[in-house]
N, C-alpha and C positions, 0 to 999 in steps of 0.2 A: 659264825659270829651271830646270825639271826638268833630270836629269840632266847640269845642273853640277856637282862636288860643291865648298862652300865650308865655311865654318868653321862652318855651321851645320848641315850633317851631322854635323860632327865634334862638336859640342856633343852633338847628340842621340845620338851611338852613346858617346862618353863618358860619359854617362848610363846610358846599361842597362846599358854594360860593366860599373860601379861597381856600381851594385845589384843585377846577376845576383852579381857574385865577394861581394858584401857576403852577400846570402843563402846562397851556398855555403859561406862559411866560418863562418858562424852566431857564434854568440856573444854578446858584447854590443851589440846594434845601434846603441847611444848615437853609436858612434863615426862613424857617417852626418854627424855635424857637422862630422867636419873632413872630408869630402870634397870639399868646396867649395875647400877650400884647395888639395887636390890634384887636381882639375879647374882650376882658375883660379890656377897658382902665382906668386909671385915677387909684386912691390911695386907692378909698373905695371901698367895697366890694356891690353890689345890692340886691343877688340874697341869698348869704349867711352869714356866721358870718366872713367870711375866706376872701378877695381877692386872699389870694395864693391858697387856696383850690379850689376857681374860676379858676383862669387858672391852676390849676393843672389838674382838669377837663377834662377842653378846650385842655389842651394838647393831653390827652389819646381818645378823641372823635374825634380830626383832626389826629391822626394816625391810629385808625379803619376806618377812612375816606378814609386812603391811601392804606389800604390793610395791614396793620401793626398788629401784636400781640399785644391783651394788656399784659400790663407789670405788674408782683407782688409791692407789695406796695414798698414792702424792695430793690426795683433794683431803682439805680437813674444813669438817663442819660439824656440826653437831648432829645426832642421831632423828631431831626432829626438822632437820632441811626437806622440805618437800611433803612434810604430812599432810599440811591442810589440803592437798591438791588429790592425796591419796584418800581423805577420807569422804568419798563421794561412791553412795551406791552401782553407779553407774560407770565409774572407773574400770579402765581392765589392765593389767599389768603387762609392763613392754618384755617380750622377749627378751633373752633369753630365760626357759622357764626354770634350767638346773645353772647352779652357780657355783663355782668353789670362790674360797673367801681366802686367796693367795697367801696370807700371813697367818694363816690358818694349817696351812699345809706340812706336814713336815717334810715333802721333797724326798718322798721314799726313793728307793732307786725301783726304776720302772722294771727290772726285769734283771738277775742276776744270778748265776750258780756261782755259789761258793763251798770249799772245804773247810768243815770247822775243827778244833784244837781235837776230835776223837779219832782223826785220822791216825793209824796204828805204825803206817809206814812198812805195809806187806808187802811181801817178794812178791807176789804175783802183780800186783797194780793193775786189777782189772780194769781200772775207772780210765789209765791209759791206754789199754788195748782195746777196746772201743769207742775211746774217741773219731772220731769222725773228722776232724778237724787240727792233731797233732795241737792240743790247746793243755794238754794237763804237763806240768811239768815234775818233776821228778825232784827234790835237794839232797842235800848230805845227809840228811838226814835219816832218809829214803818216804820224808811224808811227802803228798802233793800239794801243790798249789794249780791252778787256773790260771793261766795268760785268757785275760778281758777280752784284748783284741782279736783273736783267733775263738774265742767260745761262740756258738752259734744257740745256745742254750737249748740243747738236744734234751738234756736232761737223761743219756744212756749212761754216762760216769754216775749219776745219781743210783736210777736202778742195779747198776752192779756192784755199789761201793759194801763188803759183807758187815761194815761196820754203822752203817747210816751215817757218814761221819759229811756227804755232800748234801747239801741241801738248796730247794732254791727258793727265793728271796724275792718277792713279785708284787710289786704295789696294788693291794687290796682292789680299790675301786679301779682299777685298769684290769685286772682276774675279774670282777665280775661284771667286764661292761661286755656286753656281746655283741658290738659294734665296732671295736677297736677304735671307738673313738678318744679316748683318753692317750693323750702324749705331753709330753715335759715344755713349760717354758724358758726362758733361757737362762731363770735360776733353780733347774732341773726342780720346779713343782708342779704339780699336776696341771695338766690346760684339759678341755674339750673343744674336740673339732666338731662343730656344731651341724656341718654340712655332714657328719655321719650320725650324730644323736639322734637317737628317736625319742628321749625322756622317760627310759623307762623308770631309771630311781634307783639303779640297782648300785651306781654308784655312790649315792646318798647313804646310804642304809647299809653298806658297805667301808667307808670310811672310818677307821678307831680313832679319826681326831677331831671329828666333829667339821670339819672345814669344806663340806656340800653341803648346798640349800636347796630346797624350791622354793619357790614365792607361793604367794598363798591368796588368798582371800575373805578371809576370815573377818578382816577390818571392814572391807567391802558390803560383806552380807549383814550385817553386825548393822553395819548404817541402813542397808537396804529394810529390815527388820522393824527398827528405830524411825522409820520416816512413814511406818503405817502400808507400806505394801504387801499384800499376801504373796506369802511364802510358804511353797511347799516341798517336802523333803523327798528326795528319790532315794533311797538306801538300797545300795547292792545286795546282794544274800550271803555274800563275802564279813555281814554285820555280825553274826552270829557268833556269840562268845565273843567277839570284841572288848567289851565295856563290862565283863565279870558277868559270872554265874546269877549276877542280881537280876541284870537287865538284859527281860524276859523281853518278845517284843511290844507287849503292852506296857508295860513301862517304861520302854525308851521312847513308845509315842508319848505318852505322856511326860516325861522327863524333855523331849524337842518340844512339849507345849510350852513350857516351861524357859526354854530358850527363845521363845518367839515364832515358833514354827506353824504356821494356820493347821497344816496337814502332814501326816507323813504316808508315802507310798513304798511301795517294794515293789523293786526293780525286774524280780523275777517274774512278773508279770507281762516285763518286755522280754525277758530271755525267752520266755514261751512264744512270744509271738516272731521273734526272733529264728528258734529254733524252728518253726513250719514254715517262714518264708525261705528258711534255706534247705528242705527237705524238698521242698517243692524244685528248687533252682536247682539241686541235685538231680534230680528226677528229670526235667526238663533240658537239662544241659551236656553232664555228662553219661557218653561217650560221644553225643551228637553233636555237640556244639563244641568243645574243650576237653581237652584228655583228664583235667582233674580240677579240684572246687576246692578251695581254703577258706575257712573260715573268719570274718571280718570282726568281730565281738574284738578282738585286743588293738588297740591304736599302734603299740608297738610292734606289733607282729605284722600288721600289715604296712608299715612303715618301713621297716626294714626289708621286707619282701619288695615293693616297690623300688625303695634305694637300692639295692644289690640285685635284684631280678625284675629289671623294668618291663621284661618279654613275657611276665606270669599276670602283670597287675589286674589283666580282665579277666585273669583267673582264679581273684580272689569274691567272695560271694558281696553280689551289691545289695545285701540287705542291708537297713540300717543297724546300728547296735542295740545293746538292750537299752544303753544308756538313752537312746535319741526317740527309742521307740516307747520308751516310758513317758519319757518326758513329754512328748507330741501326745500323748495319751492324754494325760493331764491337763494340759492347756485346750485341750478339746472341751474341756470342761470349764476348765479355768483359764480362759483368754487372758486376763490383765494378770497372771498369778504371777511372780519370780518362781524360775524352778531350780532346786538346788540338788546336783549330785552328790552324794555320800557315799564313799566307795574308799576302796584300798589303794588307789591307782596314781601314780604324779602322771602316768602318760595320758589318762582321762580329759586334764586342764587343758595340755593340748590341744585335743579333739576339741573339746567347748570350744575354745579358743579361732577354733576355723569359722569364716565366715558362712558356711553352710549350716553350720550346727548353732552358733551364738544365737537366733533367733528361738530356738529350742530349747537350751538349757543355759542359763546364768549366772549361775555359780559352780566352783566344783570344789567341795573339801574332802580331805582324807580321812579317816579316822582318828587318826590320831589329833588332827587338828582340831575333828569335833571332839573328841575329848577335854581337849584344851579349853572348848567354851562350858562342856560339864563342870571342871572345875573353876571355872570363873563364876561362875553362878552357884557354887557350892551343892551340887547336884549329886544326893549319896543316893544311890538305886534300893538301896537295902530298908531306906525310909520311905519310897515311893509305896504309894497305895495305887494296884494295878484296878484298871476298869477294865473286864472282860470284851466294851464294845473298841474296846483300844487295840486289840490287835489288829494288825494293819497288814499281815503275811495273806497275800489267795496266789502265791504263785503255787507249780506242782513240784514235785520233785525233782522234774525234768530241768525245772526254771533257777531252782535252786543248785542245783549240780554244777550250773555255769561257774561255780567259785571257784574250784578245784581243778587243778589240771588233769585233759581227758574230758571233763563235762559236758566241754559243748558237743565237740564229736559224739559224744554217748548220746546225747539226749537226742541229735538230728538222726544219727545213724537210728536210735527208737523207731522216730516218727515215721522213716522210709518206710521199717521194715511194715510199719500198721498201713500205708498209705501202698504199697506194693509190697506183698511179702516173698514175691518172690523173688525177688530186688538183692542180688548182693551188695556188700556195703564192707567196702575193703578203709578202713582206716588206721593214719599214721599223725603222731601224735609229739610235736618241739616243746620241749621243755624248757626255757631260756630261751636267750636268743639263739646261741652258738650252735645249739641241736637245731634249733627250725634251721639254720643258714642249711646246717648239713642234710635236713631233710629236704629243703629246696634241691639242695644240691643231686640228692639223687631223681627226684624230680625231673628235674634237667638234662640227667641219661635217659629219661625215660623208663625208670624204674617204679613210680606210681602212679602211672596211669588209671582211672579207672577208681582214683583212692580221691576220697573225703581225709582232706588234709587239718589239723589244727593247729594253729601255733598261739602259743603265749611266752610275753616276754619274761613272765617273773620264772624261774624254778619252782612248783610246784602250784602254780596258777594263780587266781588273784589272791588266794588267803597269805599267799608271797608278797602283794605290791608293796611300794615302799612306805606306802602311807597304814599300814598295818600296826597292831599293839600286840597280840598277842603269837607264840611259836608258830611257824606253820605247820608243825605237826599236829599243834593242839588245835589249830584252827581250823585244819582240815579233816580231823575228827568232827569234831561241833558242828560241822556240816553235813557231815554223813548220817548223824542222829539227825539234823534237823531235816533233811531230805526223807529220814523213815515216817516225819510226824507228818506230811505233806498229806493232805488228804486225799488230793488227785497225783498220780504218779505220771502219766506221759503229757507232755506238753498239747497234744490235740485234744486231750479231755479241757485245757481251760477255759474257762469262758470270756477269756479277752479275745480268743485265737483268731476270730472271725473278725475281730475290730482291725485288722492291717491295712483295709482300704479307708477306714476312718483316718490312718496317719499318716497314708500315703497322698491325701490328695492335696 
């Protein structure tokens, strides 16, 4: 389902678009009520049986938009109850950060094998002779069917049916939570147990009905911009091909000038200093300290390491991320500056979110979000006129790599090899959550010792998070070009490298 785009991209970027230009043009914000009208216009309904159900929606997606609680079904108010409280730069949005929007849901069935009308009704019935659990039954017929209460959903009747006629049936956003946090409320619609979520977003992005949010910030920075505070931009390296073949990155500095942005930085600058504080900790630690080293760069990954494997947590690396180690860069400079994350990531907000980090970074928006402020400002890249002193890129290759899953591992596992080459460097590499759980897991036998571990929560690394616009395939291309145009390739060549005691103290 990634990198389709359908009507439920368009929801979500109608959504920020309206409450980036809402926040821009200031005013009375009451009028966020009709915007629902003008998201979801005209008399019929598109998308469902409902047009009230459509903006009803739309309502509760453009208030998680604004940093707003969602509301119980049974509470009715108007869409702008609580804005003027939300529009204060210094606002930060209450937990929880992912949300499903209940009437939104369609109450998939969480987990189901069924036989559909292709079943042939063959003498041999393999799909019963391996059952496991005497659950297929047999009719007059001679087709099968599935007794519910006995299926343990093996899913072996599926592999052996010769006609594909079994299939199974698995609520999207619960397939790609790799937390098993998603379970049914007691109108069998989606819930999250939040004491397992880490936020990674994969069930946002995930969902065909649109009915997951995160909250956002957008409104937030939008006033913080508006009220005269320097603001500078952190952009992952995850940016790249984002916002079309136009926007080079000298014209997306320039196009954030344009948004209100004082400055824009790239992030890759902390993944290089990143990547040598944890070749060093490698070097340093394993096999003398700890049998193996995990990499901290994803919030998710190490969230979940923690929640299911509390006995590894000091054996994930305590550097800080690239996100925190950019940002403390900057304010080094820029003491009174807001600094703002740009990245692919809903589990990012999170992180900000900790009271360790909030003093560091400020804001955090997605890509997609900032898109959403491009088009509020009418921001066509293909108009922009690039200044060459506008490119804002000095990370290396090494730095840039961190986008793509394997990056970071790649670029630490480099630096060992320059800093000791005689240094083996055994690395293993979670894809998702469900692969890291399982690479923990052998972990835990004692099967990688001795291993430079990496985990990231999206499938295919951050060009995957959920705040992403473009395929992760094509995004994870655009990176690998943009990694050959790097002028320095190992992260020890940069020249921030040596600044980690600058943001350490």
């Amino acid at each position: 389902m990634r990198g389709i785009h359908s009507v439920v991209d368009d929801i979500r970027r109608n959504v920020f678009t309206e409450v980036a230009r809402l926040a821009y043009e200031g005013g009375d914000y009451s009028r966020i009520d009709l915007l629902p009208y003008k998201i979801v216009p005209g008399e019929e309904a598109r998308y469902r049986h409902d047009i009230f159900l459509e903006r009803a929606i739309v309502t509760e997606r453009l208030r998680l938009a604004c940093g707003l609680p969602l509301r119980p079904v049974s509470v009715h108010a108007p869409a702008s109850d609580g804005i003027e409280e939300a529009a204060l730069p210094e606002k930060y949005y209450e937990p929880p950060l992912i949300n499903i929007i209940p009437f939104a849901c369609n109450a998939c069935p969480p987990k189901e094998i069924r036989v559909s009308s292709n079943c042939q009704g063959c003498l041999s019935h393999p799909c019963q002779a391996v059952c496991p659990r005497d659950a297929i039954v047999i009719g007059k017929d001679g087709k099968s069917s599935i007794d519910q209460s006995k299926c343990i959903k093996c899913g072996k009747c599926q592999k052996e049916c010769p006609y594909n006629a079994i299939s199974k049936l698995e609520r999207p956003c619960a397939a790609a939570c790799g937390m098993d946090a998603i379970g049914s409320d007691e109108f069998g619609r989606a819930k999250i147990d939040y004491d397992r979520c880490v936020s990674c977003g994969m069930c946002l992005v995930n969902c065909p009905f649109a009915a997951i949010a995160d909250k956002s910030q957008i409104f937030q920075l939008i006033h913080a911009i508006k009220s005269g505070d320097e603001v500078i931009a952190c952009v992952a390296p995850a940016f790249v091909g984002q916002f079309g073949k136009d926007a080079t990155p000298a014209k997306l500095k320039a196009a954030m000038r344009i948004l209100g942005f004082a400055d824009t930085v790239e992030v890759a600058i902390g993944a290089d200093m990143c990547t040598v504080e944890e070749a060093h900790d490698f070097l340093e630690k394993v096999p003398k300290e700890q049998p193996f080293m995990a990499t901290s760069c994803c919030p998710a990954w190490s969230m979940m390491a923690k929640k299911y494997f509390p006995q590894f947590k000091d054996y994930i690396s305590m550097a800080m991320t690239p996100m925190v180690l950019t940002a403390r860069l900057v304010k080094k400079e820029h003491p009174k500056a807001k600094i703002v994350f740009v990245g692919p990531c809903a589990a990012k907000k999170l992180e900000a979110s900790r009271r360790t980090v909030r003093s560091d970074v400020d804001f955090v928006l997605t890509f997609e979000e900032l898109q959403g402020m491009f088009d509020a400002k009418e921001i066509d890249f293909t108009q922009i006129q690039a200044d060459p002193d506008d490119d804002f890129t000095a990370g290396t290759a090494a730095g840039r790599g961190f986008a793509v899953g394997g990056g970071v591992a790649a670029a630490v596992a480099e630096a060992i090899r320059h800093i000791d080459p005689d240094r083996e460097v055994k690395v293993d590499y979670g894809d998702g959550l469900k692969e890291c759980r399982k690479m923990l897991m052998l972990a835990k036998a004692g099967k990688r010792d001795g291993y430079l571990l990496e985990g990231m929560g999206c499938p295919g690394g951050c060009v995957a998070g959920a705040g992403t616009i473009r395929s992760v395939h094509d995004a994870a291309m655009d990176v690998q070009v943009y990694k050959t145009e790097a002028e320095k390739q190992s992260a020890l060549e940069s020249e921030y490298a040596d600044r980690l005691k600058d943001v350490e103290e």
